[in-house]
C-alpha positions as CSV (number, residue, x, y, z in Angstrom):
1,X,81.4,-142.0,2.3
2,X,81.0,-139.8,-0.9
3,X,78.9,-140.0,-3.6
4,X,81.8,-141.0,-5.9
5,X,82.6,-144.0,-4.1
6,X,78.6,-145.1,-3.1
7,X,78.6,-145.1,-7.7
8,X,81.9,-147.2,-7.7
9,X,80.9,-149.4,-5.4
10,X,77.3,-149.9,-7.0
11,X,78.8,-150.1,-9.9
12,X,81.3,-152.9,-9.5
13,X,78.4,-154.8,-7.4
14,X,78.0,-158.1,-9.3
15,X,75.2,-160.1,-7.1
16,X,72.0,-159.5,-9.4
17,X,73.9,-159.9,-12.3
18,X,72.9,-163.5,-13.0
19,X,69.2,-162.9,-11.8
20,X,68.8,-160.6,-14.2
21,X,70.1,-162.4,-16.8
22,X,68.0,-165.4,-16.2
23,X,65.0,-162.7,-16.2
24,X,65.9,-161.5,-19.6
25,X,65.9,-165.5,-20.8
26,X,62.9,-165.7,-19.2
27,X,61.2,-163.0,-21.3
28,X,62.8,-164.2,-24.5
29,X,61.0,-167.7,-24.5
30,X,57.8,-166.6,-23.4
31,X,57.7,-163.9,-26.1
32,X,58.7,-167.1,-28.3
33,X,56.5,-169.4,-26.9
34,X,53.2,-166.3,-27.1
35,X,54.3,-166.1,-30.9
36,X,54.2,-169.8,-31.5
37,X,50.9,-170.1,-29.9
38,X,49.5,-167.3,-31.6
39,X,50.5,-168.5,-35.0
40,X,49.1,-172.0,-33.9
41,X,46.0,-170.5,-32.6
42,X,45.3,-169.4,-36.4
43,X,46.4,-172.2,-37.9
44,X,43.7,-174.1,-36.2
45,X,41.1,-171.6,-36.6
46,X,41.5,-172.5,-40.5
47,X,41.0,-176.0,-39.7
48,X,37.7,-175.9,-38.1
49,X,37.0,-172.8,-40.6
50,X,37.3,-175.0,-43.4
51,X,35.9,-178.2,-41.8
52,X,32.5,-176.5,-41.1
53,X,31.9,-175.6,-44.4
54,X,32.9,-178.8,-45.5
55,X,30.8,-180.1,-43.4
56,X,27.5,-177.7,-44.1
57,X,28.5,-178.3,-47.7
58,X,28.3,-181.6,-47.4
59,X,24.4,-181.6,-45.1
60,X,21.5,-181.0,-47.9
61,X,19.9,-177.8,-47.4
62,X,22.0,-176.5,-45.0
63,X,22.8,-172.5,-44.8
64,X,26.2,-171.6,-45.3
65,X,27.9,-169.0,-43.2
C-alpha cells in the first residue's frame, strides 16, 4: 500500500465526521452559556452592590464602604 493511497483513503474516511461535529456544537453553547453567566454574574454583583449601600444608607451611623 503506498502512501498516496493510505492519504486517499484517510481522506475519504467519513466515520468521525459527525462526532466531531457534535464536539464543535458542544463548544459553541458552552462558550455561550460561560458568556451568559459571566454577564449575569455582574449583573448580580450590581444588585447586592447597590442594595448594601442602600441598606448602610439606610442604618444610622453606619460606615459606608
Amino acid at each position: 500500500m503506498t502512501s498516496l493511497t493510505i492519504l486517499r483513503r484517510c481522506l475519504s474516511d467519513t466515520r468521525g465526521a459527525a462526532a466531531i461535529e457534535y464536539a464543535l456544537i458542544a463548544a459553541l453553547l458552552a462558550g455561550a452559556i460561560i458568556a451568559a453567566v459571566g454577564g449575569a454574574g455582574q449583573s448580580v454583583l450590581g444588585l447586592y452592590t447597590r442594595t448594601t449601600a442602600a441598606v448602610q444608607a439606610a442604618i444610622p451611623g453606619s460606615v459606608s464602604p
